[in-house]
N, CA, C and O of each residue as an XYZ file, in Angstrom:
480
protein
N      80.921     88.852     33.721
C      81.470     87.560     34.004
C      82.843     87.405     33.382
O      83.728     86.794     33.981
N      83.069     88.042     31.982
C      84.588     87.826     31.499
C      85.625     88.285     32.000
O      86.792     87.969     31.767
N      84.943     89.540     33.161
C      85.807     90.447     33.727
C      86.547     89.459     35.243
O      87.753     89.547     35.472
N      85.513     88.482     36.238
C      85.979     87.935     36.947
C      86.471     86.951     36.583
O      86.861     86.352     37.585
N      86.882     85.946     34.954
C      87.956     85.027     34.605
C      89.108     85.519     34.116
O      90.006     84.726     33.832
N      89.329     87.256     33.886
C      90.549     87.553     33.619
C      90.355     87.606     32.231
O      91.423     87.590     31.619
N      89.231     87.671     31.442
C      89.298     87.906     29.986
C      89.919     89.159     29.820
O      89.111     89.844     30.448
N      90.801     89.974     29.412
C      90.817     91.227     29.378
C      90.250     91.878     27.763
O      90.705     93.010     27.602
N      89.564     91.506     26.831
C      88.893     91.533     26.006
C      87.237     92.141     26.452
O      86.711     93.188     26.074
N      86.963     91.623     26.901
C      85.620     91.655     27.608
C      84.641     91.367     26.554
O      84.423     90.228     26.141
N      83.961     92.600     26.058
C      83.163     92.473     24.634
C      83.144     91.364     23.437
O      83.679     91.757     22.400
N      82.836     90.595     23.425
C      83.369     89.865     22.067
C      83.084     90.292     20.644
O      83.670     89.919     19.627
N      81.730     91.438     20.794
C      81.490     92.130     19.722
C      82.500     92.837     19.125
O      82.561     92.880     17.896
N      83.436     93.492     19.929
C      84.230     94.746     19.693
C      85.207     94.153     18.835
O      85.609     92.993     18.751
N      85.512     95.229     18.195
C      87.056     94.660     16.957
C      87.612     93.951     17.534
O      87.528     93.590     18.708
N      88.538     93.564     16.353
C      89.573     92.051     16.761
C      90.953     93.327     16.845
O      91.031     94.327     16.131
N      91.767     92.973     17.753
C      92.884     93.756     18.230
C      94.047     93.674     16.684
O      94.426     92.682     16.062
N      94.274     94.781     16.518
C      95.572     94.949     15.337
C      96.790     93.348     15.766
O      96.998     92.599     14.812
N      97.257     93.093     16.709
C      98.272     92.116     16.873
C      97.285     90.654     16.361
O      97.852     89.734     15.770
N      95.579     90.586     16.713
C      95.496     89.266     16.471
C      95.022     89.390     14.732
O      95.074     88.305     14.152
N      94.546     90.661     13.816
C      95.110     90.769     12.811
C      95.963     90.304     12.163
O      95.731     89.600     11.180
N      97.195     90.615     12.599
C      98.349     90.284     11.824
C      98.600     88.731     11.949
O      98.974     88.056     10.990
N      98.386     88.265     13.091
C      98.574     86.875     12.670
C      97.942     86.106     12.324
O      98.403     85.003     12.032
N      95.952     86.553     12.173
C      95.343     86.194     10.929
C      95.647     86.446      9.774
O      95.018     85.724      9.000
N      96.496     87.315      9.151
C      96.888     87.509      7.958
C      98.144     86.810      7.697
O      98.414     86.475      6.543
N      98.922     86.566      8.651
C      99.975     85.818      8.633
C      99.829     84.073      8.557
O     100.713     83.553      7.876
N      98.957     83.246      9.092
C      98.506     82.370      8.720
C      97.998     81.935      7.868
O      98.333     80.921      7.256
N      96.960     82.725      7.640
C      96.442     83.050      6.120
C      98.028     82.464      4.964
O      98.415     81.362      4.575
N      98.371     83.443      4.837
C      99.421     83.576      3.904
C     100.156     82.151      3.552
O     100.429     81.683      2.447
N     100.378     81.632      4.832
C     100.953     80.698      5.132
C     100.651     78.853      4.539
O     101.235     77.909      4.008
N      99.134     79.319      5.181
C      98.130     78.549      4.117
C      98.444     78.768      2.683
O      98.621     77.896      1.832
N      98.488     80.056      2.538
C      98.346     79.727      0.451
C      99.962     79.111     -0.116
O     100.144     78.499     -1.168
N     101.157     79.524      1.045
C     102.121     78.903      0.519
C     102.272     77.455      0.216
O     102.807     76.834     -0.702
N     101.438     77.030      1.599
C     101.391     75.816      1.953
C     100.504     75.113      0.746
O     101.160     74.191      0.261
N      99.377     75.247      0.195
C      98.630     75.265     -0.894
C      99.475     75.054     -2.029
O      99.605     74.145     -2.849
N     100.043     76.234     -1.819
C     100.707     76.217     -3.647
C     102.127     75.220     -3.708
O     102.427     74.700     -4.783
N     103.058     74.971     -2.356
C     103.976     74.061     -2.851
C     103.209     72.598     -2.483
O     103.697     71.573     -2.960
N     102.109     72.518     -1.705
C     101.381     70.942     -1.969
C     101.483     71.061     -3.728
O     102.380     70.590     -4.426
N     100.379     71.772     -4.146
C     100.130     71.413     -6.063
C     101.120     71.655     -6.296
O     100.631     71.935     -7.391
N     102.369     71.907     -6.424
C     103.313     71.760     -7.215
C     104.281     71.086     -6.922
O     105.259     71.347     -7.622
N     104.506     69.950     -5.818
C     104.897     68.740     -5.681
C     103.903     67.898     -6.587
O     104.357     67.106     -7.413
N     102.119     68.139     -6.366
C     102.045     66.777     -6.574
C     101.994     66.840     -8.108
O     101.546     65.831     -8.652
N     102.431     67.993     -9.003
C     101.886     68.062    -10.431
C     103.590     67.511    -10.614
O     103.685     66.651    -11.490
N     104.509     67.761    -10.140
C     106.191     67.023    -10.147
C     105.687     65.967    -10.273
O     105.660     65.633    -11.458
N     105.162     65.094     -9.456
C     105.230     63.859     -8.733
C     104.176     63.080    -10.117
O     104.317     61.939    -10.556
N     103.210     64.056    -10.538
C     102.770     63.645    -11.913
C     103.690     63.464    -13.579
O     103.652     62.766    -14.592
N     104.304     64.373    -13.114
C     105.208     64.290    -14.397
C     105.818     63.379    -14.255
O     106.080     62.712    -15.256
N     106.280     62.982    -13.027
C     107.718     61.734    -13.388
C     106.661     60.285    -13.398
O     107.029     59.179    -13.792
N     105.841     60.482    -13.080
C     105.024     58.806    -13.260
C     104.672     58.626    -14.501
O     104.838     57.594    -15.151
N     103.914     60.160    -15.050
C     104.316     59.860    -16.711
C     104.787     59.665    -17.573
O     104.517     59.028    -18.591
N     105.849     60.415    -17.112
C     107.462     59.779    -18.030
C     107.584     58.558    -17.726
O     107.555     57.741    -18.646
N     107.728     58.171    -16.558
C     108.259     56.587    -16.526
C     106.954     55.896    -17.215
O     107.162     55.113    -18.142
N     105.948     56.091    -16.903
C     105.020     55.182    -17.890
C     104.800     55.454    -19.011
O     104.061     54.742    -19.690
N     105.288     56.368    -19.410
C     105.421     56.429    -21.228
C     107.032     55.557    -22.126
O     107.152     55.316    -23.327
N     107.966     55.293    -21.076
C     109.188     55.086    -21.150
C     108.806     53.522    -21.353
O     109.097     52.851    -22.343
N     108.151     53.119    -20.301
C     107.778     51.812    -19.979
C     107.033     50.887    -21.253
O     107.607     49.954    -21.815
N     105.870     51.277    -21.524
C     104.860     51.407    -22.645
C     105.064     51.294    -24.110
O     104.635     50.488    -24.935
N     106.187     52.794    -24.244
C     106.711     53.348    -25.364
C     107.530     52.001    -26.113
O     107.314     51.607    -27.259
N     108.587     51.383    -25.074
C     109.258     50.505    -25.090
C     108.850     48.934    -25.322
O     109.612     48.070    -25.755
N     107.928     48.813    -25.064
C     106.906     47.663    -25.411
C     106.067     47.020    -26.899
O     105.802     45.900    -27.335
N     105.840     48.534    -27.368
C     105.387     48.494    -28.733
C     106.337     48.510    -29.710
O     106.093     49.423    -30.499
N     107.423     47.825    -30.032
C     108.319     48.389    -30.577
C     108.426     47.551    -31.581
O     109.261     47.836    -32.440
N     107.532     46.168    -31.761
C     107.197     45.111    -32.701
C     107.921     44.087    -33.187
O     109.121     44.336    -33.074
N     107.675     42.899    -33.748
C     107.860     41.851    -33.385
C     109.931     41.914    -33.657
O     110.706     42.768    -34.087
N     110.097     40.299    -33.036
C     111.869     40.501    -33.328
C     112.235     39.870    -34.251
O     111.454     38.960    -34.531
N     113.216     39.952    -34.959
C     114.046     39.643    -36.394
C     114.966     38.783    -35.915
O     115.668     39.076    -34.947
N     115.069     37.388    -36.686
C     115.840     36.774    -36.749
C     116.441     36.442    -37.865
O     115.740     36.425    -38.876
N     117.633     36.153    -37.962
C     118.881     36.700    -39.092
C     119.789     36.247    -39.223
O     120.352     36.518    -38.162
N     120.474     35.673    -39.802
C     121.833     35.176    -40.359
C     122.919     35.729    -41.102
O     123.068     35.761    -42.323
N     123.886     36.294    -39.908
C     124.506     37.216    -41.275
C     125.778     36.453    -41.212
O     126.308     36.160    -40.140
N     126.293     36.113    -42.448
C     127.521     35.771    -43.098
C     129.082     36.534    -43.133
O     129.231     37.688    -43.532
N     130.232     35.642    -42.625
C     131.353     36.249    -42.072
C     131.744     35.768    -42.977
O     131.259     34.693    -43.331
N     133.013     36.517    -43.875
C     133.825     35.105    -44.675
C     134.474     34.699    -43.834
O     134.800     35.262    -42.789
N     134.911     32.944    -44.471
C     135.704     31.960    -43.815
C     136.822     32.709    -43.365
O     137.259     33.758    -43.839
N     137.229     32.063    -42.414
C     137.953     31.946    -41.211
C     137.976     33.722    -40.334
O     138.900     34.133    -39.632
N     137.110     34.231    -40.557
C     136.469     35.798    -39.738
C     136.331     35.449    -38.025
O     135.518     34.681    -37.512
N     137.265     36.171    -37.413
C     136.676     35.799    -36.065
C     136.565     37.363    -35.265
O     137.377     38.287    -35.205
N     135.208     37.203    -34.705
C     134.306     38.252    -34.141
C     135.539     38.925    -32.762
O     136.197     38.230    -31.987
N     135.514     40.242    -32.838
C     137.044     40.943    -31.805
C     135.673     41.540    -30.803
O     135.721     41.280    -29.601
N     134.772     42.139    -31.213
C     133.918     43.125    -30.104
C     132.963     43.231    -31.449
O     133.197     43.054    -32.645
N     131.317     43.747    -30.417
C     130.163     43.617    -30.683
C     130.064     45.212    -29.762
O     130.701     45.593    -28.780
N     128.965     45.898    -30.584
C     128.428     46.874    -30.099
C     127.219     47.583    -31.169
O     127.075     47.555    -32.391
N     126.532     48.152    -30.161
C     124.481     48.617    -30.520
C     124.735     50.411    -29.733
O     124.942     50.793    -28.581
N     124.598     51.025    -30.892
C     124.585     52.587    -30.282
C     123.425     53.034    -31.681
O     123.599     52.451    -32.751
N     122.030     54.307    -31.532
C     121.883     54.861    -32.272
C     121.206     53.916    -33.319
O     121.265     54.245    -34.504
N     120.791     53.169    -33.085
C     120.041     52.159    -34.451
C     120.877     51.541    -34.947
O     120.357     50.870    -35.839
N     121.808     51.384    -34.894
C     122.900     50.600    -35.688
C     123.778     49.119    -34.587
O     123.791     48.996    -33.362
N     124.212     48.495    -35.338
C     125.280     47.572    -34.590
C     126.519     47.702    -35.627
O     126.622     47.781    -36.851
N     127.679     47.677    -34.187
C     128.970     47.422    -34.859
C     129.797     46.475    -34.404
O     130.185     46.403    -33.238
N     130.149     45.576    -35.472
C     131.262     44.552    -35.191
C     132.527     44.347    -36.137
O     132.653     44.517    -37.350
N     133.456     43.901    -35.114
C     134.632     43.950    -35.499
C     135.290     42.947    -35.410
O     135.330     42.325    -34.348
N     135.844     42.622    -36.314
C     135.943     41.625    -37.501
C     137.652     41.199    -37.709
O     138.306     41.996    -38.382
N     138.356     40.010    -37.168
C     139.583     39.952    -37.873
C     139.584     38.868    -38.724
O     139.394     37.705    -38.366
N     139.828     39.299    -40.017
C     139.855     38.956    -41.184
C     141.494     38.410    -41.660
O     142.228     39.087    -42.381
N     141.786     37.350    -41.213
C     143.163     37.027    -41.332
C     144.399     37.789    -41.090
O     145.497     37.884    -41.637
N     143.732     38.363    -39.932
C     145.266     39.574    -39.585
C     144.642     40.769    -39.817
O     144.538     41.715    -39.036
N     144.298     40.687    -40.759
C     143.427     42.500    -40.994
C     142.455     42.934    -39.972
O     141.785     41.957    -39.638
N     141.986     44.361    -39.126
C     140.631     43.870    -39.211
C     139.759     44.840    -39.607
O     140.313     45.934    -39.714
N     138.312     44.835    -39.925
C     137.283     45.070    -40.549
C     136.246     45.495    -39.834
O     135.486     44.647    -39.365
N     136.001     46.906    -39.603
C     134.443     47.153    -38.805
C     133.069     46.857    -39.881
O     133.149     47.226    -41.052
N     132.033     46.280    -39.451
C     130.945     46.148    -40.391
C     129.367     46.459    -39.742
O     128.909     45.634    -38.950
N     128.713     47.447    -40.040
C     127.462     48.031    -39.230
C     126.566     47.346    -39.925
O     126.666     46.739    -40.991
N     125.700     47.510    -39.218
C     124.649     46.577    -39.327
C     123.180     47.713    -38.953
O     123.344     48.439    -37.972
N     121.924     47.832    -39.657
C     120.893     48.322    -39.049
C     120.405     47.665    -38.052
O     120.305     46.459    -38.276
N     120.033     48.042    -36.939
C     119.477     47.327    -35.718
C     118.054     46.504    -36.115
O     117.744     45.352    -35.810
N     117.386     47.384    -36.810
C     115.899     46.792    -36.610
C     115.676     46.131    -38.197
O     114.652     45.576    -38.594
N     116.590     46.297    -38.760
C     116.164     44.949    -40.466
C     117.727     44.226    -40.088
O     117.777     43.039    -40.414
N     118.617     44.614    -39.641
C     120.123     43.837    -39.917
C     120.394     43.617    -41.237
O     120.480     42.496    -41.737
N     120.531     44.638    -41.810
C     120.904     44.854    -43.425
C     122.230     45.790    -43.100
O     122.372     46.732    -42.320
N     123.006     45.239    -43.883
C     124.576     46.122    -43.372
C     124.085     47.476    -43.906
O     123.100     47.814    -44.563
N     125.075     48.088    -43.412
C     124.857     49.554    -43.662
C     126.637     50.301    -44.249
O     126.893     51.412    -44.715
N     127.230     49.527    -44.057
C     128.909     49.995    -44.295
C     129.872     49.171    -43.768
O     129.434     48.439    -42.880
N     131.206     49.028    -44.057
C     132.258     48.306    -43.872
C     133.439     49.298    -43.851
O     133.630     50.192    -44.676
N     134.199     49.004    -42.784
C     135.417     49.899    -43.170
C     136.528     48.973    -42.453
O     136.639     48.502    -41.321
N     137.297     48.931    -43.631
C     138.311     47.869    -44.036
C     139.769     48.832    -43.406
O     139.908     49.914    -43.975
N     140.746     48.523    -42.377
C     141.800     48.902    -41.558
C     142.481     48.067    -42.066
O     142.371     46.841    -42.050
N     143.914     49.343    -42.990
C     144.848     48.253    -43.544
C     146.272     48.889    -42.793
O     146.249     50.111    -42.644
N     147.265     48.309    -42.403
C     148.978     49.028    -42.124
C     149.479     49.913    -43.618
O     149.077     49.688    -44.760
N     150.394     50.880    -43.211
C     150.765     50.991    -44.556
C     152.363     50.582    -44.794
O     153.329     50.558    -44.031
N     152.204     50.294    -46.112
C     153.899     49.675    -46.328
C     154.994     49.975    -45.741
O     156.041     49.412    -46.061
């Protein structure tokens, strides 16, 4: 009967032909690539949700906030404000002079002053 639909196989017992071989092995293959860059997108795709939710989180616990009063001498007027590295720096003109003064970020206990003078 396979012979009058044009099967040219006939047997279905008989080996599988070398050409349909190869492209069982070729699919095959194809599959495991396909396999291995799925898991290693989705283990990417794990790392960056962790980072961002450890970033997120991390940032949250960081405990309660400090409020503070820190003292300029008279007539001090504030030039620029800046937060780098745990520290704050502000700058300070001090009657013509001016004065950088750091500050710890998380107690606001100075940490240094550096006084900018002209020279004679």
């Amino acid at each position: 009967m396979n012979t009058l639909s044009g099967d040219p196989r006939g047997n279905l017992s008989a080996g599988v032909e070398p050409a349909e071989s190869e492209a069982v092995r070729f699919v095959g293959r194809a599959r495991a690539m396909l396999l291995i860059s799925a898991l290693t997108t989705a283990l990417a795709i794990a790392a960056v949700v962790t980072v961002i939710g450890y970033r997120l989180f991390a940032g949250a616990a960081t405990g309660p906030a400090i409020d503070a009063i820190v003292t300029l001498p008279k007539g001090a007027r504030v030039i620029s404000m800046t937060a780098s590295d745990g520290r704050v720096a502000i700058l300070l003109d001090i009657g013509g002079a001016s004065e950088l003064r750091t500050f710890d970020i998380k107690t606001l206990k100075p940490v240094g002053a550096l006084r900018f003078a002209t020279e004679p």
